[in-house]
C-alpha positions in Angstrom: -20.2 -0.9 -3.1 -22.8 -2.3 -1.1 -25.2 -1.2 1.6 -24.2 0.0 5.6 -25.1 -3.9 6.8 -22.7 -5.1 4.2 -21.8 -7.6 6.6 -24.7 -8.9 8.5 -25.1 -11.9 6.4 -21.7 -12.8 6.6 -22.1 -13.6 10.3 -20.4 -12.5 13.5 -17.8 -9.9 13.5 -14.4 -11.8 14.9 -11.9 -9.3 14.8 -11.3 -6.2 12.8 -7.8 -4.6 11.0 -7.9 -1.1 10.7 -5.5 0.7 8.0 -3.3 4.4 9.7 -4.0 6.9 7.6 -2.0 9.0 9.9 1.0 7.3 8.6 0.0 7.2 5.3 -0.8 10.9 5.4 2.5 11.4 6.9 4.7 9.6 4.2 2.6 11.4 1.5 3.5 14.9 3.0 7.4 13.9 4.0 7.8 12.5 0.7 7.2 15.0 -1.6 8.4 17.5 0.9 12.0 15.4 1.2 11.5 14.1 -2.9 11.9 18.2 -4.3 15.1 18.4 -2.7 17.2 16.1 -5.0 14.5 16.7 -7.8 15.5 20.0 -8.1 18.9 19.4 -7.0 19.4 16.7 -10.1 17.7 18.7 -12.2 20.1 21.2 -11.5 23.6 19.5 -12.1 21.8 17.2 -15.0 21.5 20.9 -16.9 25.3 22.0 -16.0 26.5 18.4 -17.4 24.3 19.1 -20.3 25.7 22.9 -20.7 29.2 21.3 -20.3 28.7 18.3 -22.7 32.6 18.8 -24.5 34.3 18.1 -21.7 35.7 14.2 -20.9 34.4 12.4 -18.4 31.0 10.7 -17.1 29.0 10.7 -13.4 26.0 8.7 -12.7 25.9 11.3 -9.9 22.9 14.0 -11.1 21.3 10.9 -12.5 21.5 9.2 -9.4 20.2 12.2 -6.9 17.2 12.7 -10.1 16.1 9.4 -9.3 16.5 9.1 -5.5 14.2 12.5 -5.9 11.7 10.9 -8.4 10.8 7.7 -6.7 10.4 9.7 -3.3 7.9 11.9 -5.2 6.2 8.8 -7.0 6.2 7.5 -3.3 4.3 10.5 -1.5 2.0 10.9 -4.3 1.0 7.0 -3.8 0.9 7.5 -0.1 -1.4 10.8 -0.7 -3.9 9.3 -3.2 -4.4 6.1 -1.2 -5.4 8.4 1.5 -7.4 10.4 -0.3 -9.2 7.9 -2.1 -9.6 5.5 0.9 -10.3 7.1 4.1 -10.6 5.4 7.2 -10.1 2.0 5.7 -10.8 -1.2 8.1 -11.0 -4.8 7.0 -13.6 -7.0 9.4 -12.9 -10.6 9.2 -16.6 -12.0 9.7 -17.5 -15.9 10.3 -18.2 -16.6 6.1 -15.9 -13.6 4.8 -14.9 -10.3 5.5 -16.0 -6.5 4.7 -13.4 -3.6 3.3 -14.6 -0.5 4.8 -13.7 3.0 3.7 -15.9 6.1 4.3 -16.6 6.1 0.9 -18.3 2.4 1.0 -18.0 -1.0 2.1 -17.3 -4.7 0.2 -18.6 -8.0 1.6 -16.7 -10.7 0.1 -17.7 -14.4 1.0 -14.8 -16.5 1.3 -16.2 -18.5 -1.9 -15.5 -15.4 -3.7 -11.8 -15.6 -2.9 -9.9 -17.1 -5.6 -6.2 -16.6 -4.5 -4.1 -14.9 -1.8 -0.9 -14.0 -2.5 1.7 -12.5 0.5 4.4 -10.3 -0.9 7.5 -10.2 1.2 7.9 -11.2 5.0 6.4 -9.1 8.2 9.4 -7.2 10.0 8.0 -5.5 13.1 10.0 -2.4 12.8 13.1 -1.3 10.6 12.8 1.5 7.8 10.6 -1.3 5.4 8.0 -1.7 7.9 7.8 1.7 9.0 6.6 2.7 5.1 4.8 -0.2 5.0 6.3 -2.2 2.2 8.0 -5.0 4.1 4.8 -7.2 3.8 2.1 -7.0 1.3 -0.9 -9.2 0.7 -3.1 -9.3 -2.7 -6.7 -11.0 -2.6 -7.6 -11.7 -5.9 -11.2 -12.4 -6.5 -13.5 -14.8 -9.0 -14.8 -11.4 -10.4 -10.7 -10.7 -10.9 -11.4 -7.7 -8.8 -8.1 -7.4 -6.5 -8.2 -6.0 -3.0 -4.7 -4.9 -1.7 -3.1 -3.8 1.7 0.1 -3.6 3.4 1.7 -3.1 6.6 0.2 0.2 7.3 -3.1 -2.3 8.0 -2.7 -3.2 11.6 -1.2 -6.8 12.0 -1.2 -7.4 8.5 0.2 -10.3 8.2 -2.8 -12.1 11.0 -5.5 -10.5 8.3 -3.4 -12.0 5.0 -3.2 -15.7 6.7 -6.8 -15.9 8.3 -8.2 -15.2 4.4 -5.2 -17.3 3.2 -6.6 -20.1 5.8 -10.1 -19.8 5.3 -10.2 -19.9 1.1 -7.4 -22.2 1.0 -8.3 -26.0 -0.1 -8.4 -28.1 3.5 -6.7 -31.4 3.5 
């Protein structure tokens, strides 16, 4: 992490892309929350299968439910750490690169030290993907093959993925 004026040789501030931890927050708490539900619940009838291995037959059913209520925990523990680890988190696209600001730090990156963007799915403004954030994704791998990630809980994501993409891409 670098210094409070990580930016200021980067050149004018043009616009700025902050991250809502509110949502993020949100999905942590009504994941795991919603997630111990069918945990337990699949925990529950994977035990009374297992107590009642003799008889004939086979469901996918407590197998099914134990998943649906693992991912949904893996989820809202993903959701909570990023919030916990990156608080208040704003990207600021300056005139020669851009700055990833937490309250933990901040990261100028030139746009010479941008070796590849890559955009991970399509932006769908609304609908149950975009409202967790995972309809659109963008990784900005660097020379240093440090990677810098965000998603659709970044405000207009997909603007901040194809500026970088446009301004470390190769011009014709």
């Amino acid at each position: 992490m670098v210094s409070q004026s990580a930016g200021s040789d980067l050149g004018a501030r043009t616009d700025s892309f902050p991250v809502d931890d509110g949502r993020r927050l949100g999905q942590g708490i009504g994941c795991l929350v919603v997630g111990a539900v069918p945990t337990v619940v699949g925990v529950m009838l994977s035990a009374a299968y297992v107590a009642n291995a003799n008889s004939s037959g086979f469901s996918p059913l407590p197998g099914a439910i134990l998943g649906l209520g693992l991912v949904l925990l893996f989820f809202g523990g993903l959701r909570l750490t990023q919030r916990l680890t990156r608080p208040d988190e704003r990207f600021d696209l300056h005139e020669h690169g851009f700055v990833h600001r937490t309250s933990r730090g901040e990261r100028a990156i030139r746009w010479a030290d941008v070796a590849k963007v890559r955009h991970l799915g399509s932006y769908r403004d609304g609908g149950l993907a975009h409202s967790f954030g995972v309809d659109y994704r963008c990784v900005v791998e660097l020379r240093d093959k440090s990677k810098i990630r965000f998603d659709t809980l970044t405000d207009r994501a997909d603007v901040l993925g194809s500026k970088i993409d446009r301004h470390t891409s190769p011009q014709p």
